[in-house]
C-alpha positions in Angstrom: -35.2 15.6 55.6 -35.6 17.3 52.1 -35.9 20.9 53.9 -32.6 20.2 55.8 -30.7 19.1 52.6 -31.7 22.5 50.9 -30.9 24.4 53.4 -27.2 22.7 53.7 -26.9 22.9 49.9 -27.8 26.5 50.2 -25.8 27.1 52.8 -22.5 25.4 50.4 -23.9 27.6 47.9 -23.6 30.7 49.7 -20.1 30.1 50.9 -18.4 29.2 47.9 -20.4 32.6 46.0 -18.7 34.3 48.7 -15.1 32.6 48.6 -15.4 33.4 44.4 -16.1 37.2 45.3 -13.0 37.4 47.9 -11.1 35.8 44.8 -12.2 38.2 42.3 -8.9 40.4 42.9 -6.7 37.5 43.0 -8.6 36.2 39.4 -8.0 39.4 38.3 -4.3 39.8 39.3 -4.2 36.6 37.9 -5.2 37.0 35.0 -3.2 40.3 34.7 -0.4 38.1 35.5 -0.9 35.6 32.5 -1.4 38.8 29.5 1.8 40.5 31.0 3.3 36.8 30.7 2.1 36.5 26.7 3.3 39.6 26.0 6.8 39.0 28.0 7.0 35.9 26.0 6.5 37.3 22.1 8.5 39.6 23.3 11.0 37.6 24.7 11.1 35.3 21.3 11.4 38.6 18.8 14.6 39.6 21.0 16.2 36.4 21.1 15.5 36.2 17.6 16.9 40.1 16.6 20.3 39.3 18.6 21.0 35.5 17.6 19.8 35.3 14.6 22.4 37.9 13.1 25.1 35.5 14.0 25.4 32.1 11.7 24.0 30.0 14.2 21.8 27.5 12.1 18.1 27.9 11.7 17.1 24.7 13.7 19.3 26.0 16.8 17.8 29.5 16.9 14.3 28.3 16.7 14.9 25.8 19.7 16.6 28.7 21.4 13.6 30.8 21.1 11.4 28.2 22.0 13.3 27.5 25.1 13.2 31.4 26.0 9.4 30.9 25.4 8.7 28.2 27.7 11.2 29.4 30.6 9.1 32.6 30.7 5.3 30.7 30.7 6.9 28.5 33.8 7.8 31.7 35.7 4.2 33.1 34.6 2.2 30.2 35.7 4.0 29.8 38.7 3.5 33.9 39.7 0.0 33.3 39.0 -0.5 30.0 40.9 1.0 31.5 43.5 -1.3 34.9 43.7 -4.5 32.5 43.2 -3.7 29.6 45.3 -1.7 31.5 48.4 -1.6 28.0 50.0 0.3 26.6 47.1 4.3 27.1 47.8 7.0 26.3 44.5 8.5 23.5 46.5 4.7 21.8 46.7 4.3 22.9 42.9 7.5 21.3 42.1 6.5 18.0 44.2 3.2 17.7 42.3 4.8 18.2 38.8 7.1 15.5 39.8 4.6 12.9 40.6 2.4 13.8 37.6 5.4 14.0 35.3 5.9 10.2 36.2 1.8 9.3 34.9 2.0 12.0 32.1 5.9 10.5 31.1 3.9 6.9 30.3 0.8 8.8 29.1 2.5 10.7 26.3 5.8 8.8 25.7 6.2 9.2 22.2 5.6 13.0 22.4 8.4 13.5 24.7 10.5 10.9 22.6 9.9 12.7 19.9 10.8 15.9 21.7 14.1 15.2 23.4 14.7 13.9 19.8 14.0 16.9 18.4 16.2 18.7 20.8 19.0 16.6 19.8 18.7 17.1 16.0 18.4 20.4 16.5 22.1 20.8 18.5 24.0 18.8 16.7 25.7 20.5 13.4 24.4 17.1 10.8 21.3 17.5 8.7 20.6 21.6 8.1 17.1 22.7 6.8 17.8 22.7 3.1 20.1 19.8 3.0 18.6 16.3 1.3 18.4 13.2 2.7 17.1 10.0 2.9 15.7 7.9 6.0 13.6 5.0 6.1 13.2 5.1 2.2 11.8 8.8 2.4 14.1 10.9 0.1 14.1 14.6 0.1 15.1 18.2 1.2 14.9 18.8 4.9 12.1 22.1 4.7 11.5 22.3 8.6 12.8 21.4 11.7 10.6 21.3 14.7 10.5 20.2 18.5 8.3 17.1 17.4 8.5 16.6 13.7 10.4 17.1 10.8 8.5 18.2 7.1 10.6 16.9 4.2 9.5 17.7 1.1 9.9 14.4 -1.3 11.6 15.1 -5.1 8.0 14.6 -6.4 6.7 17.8 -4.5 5.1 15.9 -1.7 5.7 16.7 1.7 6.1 14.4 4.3 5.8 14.9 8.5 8.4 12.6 9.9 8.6 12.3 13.6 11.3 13.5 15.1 12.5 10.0 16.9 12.7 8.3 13.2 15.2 10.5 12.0 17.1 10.3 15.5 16.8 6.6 16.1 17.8 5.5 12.5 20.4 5.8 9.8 20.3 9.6 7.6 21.8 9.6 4.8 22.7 13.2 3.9 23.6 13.7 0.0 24.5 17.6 0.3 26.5 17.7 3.1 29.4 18.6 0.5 28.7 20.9 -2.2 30.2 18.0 -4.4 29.2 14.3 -4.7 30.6 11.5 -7.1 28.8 10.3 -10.0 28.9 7.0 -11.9 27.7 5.0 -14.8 28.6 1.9 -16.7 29.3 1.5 -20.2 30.7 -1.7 -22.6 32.2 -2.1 -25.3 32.6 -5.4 -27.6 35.4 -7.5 -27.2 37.1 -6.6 -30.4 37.9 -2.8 -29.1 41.4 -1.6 -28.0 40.3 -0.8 -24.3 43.1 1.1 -24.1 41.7 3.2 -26.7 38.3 3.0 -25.3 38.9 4.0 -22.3 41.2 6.9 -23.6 38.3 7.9 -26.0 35.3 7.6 -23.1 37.8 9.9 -20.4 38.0 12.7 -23.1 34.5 12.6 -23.9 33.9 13.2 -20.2 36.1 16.1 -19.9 34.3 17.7 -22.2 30.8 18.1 -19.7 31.2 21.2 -18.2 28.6 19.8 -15.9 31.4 17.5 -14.4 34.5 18.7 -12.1 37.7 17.7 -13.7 39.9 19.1 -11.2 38.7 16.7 -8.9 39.7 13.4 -10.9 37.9 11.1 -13.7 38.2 7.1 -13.4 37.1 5.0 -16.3 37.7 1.5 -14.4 37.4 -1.9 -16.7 35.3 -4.1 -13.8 33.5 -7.3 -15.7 33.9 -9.5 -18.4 30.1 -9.4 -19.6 27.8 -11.8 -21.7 28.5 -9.5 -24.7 31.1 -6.6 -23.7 33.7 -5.5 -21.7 32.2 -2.7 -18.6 33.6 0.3 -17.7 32.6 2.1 -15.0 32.8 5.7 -15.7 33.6 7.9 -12.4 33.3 12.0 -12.2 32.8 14.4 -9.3 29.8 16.9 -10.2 27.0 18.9 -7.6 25.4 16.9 -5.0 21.8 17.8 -5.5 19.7 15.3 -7.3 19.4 17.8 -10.2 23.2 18.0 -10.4 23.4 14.0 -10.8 20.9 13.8 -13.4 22.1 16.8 -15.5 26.2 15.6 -15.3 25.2 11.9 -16.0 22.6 12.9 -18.7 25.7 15.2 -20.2 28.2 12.0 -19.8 26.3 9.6 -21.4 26.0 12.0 -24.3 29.4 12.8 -24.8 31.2 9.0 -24.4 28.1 7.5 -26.7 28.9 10.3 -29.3 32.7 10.1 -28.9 32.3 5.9 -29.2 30.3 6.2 -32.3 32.8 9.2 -34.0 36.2 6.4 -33.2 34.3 3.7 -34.5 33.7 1.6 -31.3 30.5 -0.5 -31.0 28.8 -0.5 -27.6 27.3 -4.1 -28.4 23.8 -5.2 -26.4 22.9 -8.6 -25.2 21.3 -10.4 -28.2 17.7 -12.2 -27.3 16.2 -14.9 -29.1 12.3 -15.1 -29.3 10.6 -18.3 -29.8 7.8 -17.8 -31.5 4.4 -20.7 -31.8 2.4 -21.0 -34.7 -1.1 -19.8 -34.1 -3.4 -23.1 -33.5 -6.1 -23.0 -35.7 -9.4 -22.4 -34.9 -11.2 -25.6 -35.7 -8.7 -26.8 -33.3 -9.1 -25.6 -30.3 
């Protein structure tokens, strides 16, 4: 019994050293295939890169063009290979197996290939450019890279964070430099004594005097709410849209009205707070 089971298990041995032998040309072919398939791909990336990229296509859309070029050629490669290894193994019976697996892998890997396709998308449509800053989900900051499965925005504070792609797809962006200009606004009372025509006079020539802020788009100096202790304004300008932009045109405004307020003589009153104060207890007291 134990002499018979060697013998087979030799014998199985024996034939599949001698099936991997009659292979060897086909591996190597193979494998000949696969090298001349890496090189055909870099290849095939530099040159789609070299002839669309001097066009103004956007950087997002080139680099899923180039990865598109990349994975068309691996297909043909594997399948030339597969083909010269496996002669049994036709493209239609390739195809067929890739459809059934594509089925167990599709529910295996969902959110990869959600994230994917949703990367595909973002990358086609014109919205949301590398460079541009936005905010999603409470994450604020400048789109820095754009690929097939995630997105790296790197947050105001220098941090960088990895967004899937399907986030930004399946949810609300808010883009804050798709226009080179954005409108700015902050409020500012005065006490209920002023002229608030001449208040709101003095405040709109203060802020024409910002060279941070664009006049020829319009100033509004609104009067919105009787406060506890003023009158509000709400000061309006168009300026940069970049966060720096904001905080450099408001930090400029501000300036200029408070200064212009204090030179006419206007009081920009606060709220006034009482504090009740207890006597300490003593200690033979307590």
């Amino acid at each position: 019994m134990d002499a018979g089971f060697l013998t087979i298990l030799q014998d199985q041995l024996g034939d599949m050293a001698e099936a991997t032998v009659r292979m060897l040309p086909q591996l190597a072919i193979g494998l000949f295939i696969l090298v001349i398939t890496w090189a055909l791909a870099k290849g095939g990336r530099k040159i789609a890169h070299r002839f669309i990229g001097k066009t103004d296509i956007r950087p997002s859309l080139l680099t899923l063009i180039e990865t598109v070029v990349t994975i068309f050629i691996w297909i043909i490669g594997l399948f030339a290979t597969a083909a010269i290894i496996l002669p049994g193994i036709t493209p239609a019976s390739i195809l067929a197996g890739l459809g059934i697996g594509a089925v167990a892998i599709g529910f295996a890997f969902q959110d990869i290939f959600e994230n994917f396709l949703a990367g595909v998308l973002i990358m086609i449509r014109e919205k949301m450019r590398i460079g541009d800053v936005i905010e999603c989900e409470g994450i604020t900051g400048k789109v820095e890279k754009i690929t097939l499965r995630e997105t790296h925005i790197r947050k105001l504070s220098n941090e960088v964070t990895i967004v899937p792609n399907s986030i930004l797809f399946k949810n609300p962006v808010e883009i804050f430099t798709d226009d080179p200009g954005r409108r700015h606004e902050v409020v500012c009372g005065v006490a209920y004594d002023v002229d608030l025509d001449e208040a709101a006079e003095v405040i709109e020539e203060a802020v024409k005097t910002c060279d941070k802020v664009d006049t020829s788009r319009g100033i509004d100096i609104f009067a919105t709410e009787f406060n506890s202790s003023s009158v509000d304004y709400r000061i309006r300008w168009w300026s940069g849209s970049k966060p720096r932009d904001m905080h450099e045109s408001r930090d400029q405004v501000i300036r200029a009205v408070k200064r212009a307020l204090d030179d006419a003589g206007i009081e920009i009153p606060f709220p006034y707070v009482t504090h009740t104060f207890k006597e300490p207890v003593p200690l033979e007291s307590k």
